[in-house]
N, C-alpha and C positions, 0 to 999 in steps of 0.2 A: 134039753140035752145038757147031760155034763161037764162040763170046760175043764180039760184039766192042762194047771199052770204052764204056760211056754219054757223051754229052757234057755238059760241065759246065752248070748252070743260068744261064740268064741274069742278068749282071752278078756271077756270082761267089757266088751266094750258098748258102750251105753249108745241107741240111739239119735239122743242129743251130739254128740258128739262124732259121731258119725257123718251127720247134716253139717257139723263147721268147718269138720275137714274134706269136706267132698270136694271133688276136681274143681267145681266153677266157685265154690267160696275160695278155695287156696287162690287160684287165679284173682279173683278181684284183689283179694288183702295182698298181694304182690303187686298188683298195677298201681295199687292206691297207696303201697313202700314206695317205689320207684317214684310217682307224682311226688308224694312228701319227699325225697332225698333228693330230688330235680329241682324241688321250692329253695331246699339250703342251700345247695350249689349253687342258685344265681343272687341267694342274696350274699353266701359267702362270697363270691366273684364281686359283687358289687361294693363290698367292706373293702376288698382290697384294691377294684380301683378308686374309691373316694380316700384313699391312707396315700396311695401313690399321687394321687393328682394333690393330696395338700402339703407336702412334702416336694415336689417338682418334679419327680423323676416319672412320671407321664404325663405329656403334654402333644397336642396339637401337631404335628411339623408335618410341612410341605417340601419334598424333596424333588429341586431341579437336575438339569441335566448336571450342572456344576457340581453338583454334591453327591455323585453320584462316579463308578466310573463301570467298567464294561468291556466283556471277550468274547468276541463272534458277534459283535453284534454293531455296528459300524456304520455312522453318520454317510449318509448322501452326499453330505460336505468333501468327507474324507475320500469321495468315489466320482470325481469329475463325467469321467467315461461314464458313468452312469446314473440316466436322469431319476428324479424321484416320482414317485407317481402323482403329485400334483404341487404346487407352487407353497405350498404352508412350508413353517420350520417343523421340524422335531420329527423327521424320517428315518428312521432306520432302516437295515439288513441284516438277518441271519445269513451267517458267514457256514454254519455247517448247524448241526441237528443240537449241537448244544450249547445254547449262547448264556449269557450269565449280564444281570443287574445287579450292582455290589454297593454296598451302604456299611459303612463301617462306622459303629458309635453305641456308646450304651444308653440302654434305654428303657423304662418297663410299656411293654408293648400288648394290646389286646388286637388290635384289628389294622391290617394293611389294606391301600388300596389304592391297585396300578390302573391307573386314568393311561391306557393307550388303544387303538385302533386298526385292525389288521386290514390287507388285501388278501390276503390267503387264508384259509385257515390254519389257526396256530398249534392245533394237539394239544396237548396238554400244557397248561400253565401253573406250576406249582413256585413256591418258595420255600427256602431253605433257611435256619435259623441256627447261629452259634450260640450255646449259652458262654454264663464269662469265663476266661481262664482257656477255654477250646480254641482251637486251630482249625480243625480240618470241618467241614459239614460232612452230616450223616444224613442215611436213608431214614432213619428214626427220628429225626425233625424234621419231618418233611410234608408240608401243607397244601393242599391241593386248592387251585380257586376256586370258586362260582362266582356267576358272571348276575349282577346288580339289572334293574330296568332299565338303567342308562347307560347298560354297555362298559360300566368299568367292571375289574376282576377284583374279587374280595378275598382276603385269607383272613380267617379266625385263629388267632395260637394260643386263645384263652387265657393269654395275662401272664406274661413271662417278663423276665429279663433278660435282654438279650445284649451281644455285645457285634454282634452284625446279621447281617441280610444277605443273602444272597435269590435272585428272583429267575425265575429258565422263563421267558418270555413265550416261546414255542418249543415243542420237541420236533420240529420238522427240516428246517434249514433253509434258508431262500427266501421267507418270509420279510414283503415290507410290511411294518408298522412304524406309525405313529405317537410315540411316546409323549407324552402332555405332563408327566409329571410321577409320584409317588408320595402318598401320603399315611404317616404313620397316627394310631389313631385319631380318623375324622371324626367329625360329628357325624350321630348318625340316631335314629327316633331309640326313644329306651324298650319298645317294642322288641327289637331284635336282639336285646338281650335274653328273651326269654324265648326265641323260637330256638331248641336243638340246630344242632347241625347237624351230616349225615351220618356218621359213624355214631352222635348219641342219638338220634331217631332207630337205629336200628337196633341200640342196648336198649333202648324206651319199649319200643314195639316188643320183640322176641328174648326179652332175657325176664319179665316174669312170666311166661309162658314155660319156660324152661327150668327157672327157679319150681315155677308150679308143679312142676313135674317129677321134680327131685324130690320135691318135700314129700310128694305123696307117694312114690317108690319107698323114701326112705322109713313113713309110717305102715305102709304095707310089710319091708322087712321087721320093724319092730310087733306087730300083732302077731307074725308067724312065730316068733321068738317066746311069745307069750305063754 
């Protein structure tokens, strides 16, 4: 039987290439952007804390109740009429839903972590961060914790300069806890420099899924065009 010749595909476009831009290759070459520009970002983060740490301006510090001062949030000591939940120092009270831990000093900072212990649950435990020159803290610096194997609360701020701290211990009010201390970058295994946090596990996960998507919309308009 006679075969006669196929006609070419609309606007010219070649099977090979067809096959590189198909949904599931767009998708891996965006997963495997994102991997590579994930690789930069932690070794750029790590250029600049090994520049700061040789230079002095990050370092280690453990911050006490002295270094420290505090609204709504009010020593056992300060509260005769009222006992503490057990015979240790370093008790506190939330006086109302919004109490505050306050650290004033500059500093380049990657990683906080408040060593305290509740009898209530606390709601949410975030901290607030001024950069230098600022005044007032914003909803736009504002770091949520997660809570470590050993019960301390971590915040990530990815390596700033900061010129103070501010910490909401609970959003609830009434709450005792236990404060043990405040320490601004601890040591901690170089592991967790490389695990995301949640806001970038969620750009990781569904933003080349989405990038994938754009691209191949945006090739679909360009063939109709043709």
């Amino acid at each position: 039987m006679k075969r006669f010749p196929q006609k070419s595909r609309r606007g010219g476009a070649k099977p090979g290439w067809d096959r590189l831009f198909a949904p599931r290759a767009l998708l891996g070459y965006f997963y495997a952007l994102a991997a590579a520009l994930w690789v930069l970002w932690v070794l750029a983060g790590g250029v600049r804390t090994l520049t700061h740490k040789m230079d002095g301006t990050m370092r280690t510090v453990t911050l006490g109740a002295q270094d420290l001062t505090f609204e709504s949030f009010v020593s056992y000591r300060d509260r005769p009429d009222t006992p503490a939940p057990d015979g240790r120092e370093g008790w506190y009270l939330s006086t109302d839903n919004d109490p505050h831990i306050l650290w004033q000093g500059e500093a380049y900072v990657r990683t906080v972590r408040l060593d305290i212990e509740y009898r209530l649950p606390p709601g949410s435990v975030t901290l607030y961060y001024l950069l230098p020159g600022q005044t007032d803290y914003r909803e736009s610096q504002k770091v949520f914790a997660w809570q470590g194997a050993d019960g301390a609360y971590w915040f990530d701020l990815g390596g700033r300069t900061v010129s103070g701290l501010r910490i909401d211990p609970d959003s609830m009010g009434g709450v005792p806890a236990r404060l043990a201390g405040v320490q601004l970058n601890p040591q901690r295994p170089w592991v967790y420099d490389w695990l995301p946090g949640g806001g970038q596990w969620l750009l990781l996960l569904f933003g080349p899924p989405l990038a994938a998507a754009a691209a191949a919309l945006l090739r679909q308009i360009l063939r109709n065009d043709d």
